[in-house]
N, C-alpha and C positions, 0 to 999 in steps of 0.2 A: 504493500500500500504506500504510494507517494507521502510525501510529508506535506505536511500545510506551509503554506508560507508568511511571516510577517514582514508586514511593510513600515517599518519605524522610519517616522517624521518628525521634524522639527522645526518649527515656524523662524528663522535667521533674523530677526527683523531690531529696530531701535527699541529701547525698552522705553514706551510712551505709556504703559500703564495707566500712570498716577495720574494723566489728564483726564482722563476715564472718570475721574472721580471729584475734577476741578481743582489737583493739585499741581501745582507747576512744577516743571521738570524743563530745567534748558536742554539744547538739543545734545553740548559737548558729554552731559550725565548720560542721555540715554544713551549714547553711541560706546563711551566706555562699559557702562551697564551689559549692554548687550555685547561686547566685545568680550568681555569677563565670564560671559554665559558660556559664550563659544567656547574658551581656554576650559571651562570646567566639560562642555559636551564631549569636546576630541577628546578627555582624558577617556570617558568613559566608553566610547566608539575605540578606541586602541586598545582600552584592558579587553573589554570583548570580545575583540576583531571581525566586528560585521561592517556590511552597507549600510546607508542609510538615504533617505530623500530629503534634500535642503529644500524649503521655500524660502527663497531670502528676495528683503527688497533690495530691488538696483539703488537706491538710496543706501543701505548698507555696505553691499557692495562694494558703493564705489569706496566708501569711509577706508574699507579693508580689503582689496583688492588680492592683495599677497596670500593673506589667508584664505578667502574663495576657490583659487586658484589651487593653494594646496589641496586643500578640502576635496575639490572636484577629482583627484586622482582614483580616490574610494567611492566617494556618496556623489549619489545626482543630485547637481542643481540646477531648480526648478524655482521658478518666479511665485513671487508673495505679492506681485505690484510694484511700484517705482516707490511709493509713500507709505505708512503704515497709520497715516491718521489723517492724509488726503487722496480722493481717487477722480482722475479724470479718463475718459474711453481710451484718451491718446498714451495712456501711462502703461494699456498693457502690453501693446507692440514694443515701445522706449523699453521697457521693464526684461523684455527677451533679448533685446539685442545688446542693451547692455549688459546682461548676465551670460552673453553668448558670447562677448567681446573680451570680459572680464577671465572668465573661465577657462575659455577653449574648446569650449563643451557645446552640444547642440539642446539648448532648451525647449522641452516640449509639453510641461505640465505645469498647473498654476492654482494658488490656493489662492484665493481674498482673505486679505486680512480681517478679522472678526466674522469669517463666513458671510461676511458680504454677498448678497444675489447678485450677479452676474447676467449678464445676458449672453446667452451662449454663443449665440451667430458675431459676437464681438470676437470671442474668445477661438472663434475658428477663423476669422479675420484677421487678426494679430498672428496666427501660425502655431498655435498650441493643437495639441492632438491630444492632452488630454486636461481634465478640470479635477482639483479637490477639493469643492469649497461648502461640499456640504456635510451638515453634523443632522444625518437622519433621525433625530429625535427631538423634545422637547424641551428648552432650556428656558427658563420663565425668566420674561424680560430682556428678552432675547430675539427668539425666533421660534417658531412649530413646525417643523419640516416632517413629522410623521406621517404624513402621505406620500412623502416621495420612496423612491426603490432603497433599499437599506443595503444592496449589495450594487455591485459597477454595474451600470448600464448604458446605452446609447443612448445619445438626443443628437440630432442634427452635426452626425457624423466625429463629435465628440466625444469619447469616451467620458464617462464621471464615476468618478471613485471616493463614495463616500466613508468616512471614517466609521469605524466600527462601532457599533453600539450590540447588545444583545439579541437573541432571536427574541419572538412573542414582545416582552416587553418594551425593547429597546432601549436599554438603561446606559447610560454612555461609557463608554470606552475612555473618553479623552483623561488630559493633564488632572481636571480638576477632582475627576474621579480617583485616578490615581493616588494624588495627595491626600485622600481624605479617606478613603475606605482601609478599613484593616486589611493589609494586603494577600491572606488567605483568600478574601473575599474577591479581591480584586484580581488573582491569579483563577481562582474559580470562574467566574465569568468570561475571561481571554478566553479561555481552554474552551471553554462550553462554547463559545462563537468559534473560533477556529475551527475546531469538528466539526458543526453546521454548515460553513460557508469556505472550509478549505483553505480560506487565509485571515490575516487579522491585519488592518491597518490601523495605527496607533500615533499619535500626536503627542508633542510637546515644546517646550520653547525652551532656550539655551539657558536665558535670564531666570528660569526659575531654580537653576542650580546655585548660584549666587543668594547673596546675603540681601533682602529688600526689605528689614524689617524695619527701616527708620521711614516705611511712607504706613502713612495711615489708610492705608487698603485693607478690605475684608482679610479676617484673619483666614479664613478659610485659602483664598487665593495665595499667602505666602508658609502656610505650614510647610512645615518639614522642609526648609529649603539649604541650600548647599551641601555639604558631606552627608548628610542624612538621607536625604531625595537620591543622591547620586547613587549610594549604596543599596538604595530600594531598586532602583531602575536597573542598577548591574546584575542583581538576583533577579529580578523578571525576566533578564534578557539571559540570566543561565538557564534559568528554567524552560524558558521556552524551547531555547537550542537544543534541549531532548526531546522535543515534539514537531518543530517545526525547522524551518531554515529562513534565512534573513534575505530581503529581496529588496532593491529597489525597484519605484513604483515603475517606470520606466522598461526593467527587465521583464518585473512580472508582464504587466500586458504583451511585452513581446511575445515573451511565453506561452501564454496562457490564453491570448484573446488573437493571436495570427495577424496580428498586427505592427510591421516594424515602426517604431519612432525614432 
């Protein structure tokens, strides 16, 4: 019997957070922030030694070029948008070329920042061939996507590949699941979705390995963060490695949907 495969992601982006919340944050904080995130992700993609899929903004990017560029030897990178807290139609073409100029790499996948709706016929416009930007479940104050497909499907020759959530109830997969559930629980449900659906795609951001405990954001949003999180996330990803194998998003569709990107 084939292995399942997990698609581990990570949103590359400035850590703008705390606007979210009407706390001010200069640009030069969030760009170290989020540079700091990165130094602690690679650590944890090296002890592991898997793939992974970057969404990162061309705004990042360009901050940290050298690192990208590293980065893209193992993991795919794949566009987050040019902004992380402004989006204009024109930002997702700029957002690929720049990360294709940046890289070396051919970019072909695209999350929105905060799961942003998208209009798709943009998104095959701009030359993406595939979309991750949605979280098929319910996140209150947010968004209701439970009507849409919970596994990849086509739309307007798109591929979309939404992040994982559970069969029947669809209880999420993502970061803030992660941080907050006893991670029995949390390792129980991966496992239950992977046997269902053959793979698991899972999300996270680099800035939450780092230290963010002097903003006043939900405590929930920075639990367990730096050496504690990192240590969580490197036993999730031993654990799975006896059930599954590590893919980027990129490969798998190759694989798996006959489709080259």
């Amino acid at each position: 019997m084939a292995k399942g495969k997990v698609l581990l992601t990570f949103d590359v982006e400035e850590f703008d957070l705390p606007l979210e919340y009407g706390l001010q944050i200069g640009k030069d904080e969030q760009m170290e922030t989020g540079m700091n995130g990165v130094v602690e992700m690679e650590k944890i993609l090296t002890q592991t030694d898997i793939p992974s899929t970057l969404f990162t903004t061309a705004n990042f990017a360009e901050h940290y070029p050298d690192n990208i560029k590293q980065l893209s030897g193992k993991n795919e990178i794949a566009s987050h948008a040019f902004y992380h807290s402004s989006f204009e139609k024109k930002d997702l073409l700029a957002s690929r070329l720049t990360l294709e100029k940046i890289s070396g790499t051919k970019v072909t996948g695209l999350r929105m920042p905060r799961f942003r709706k998208i209009d798709i016929a943009s998104v095959k416009e701009a030359g993406y061939h595939y979309d991750s930007s949605i979280n098929p479940t319910f996140i209150p104050g947010q968004y209701d996507n439970r009507h849409l497909p919970r596994t990849i499907y086509v739309e307007d020759e798109i591929q979309r590949v939404p992040v994982s959530v559970t069969p029947n109830l669809r209880l999420p997969l993502f970061w803030i699941s992660f941080k907050n559930l006893p991670y029995q629980i949390y390792e129980r449900m991966a496992i239950q979705t992977l046997k269902k659906d053959g793979y698991l795609s899972l999300y996270f951001h680099p800035w939450e390995f780092t230290n963010i405990n002097k903003w006043a954001i939900p405590a929930y949003l920075k639990k367990h963060n730096t050496q504690l999180l990192s240590e969580k996330l490197i036993r999730l990803i031993t654990e799975m490695k006896k059930v599954a194998e590590f893919q980027t998003i990129s490969d798998f569709l190759a694989e798996n949907y006959q489709r080259k990107l």
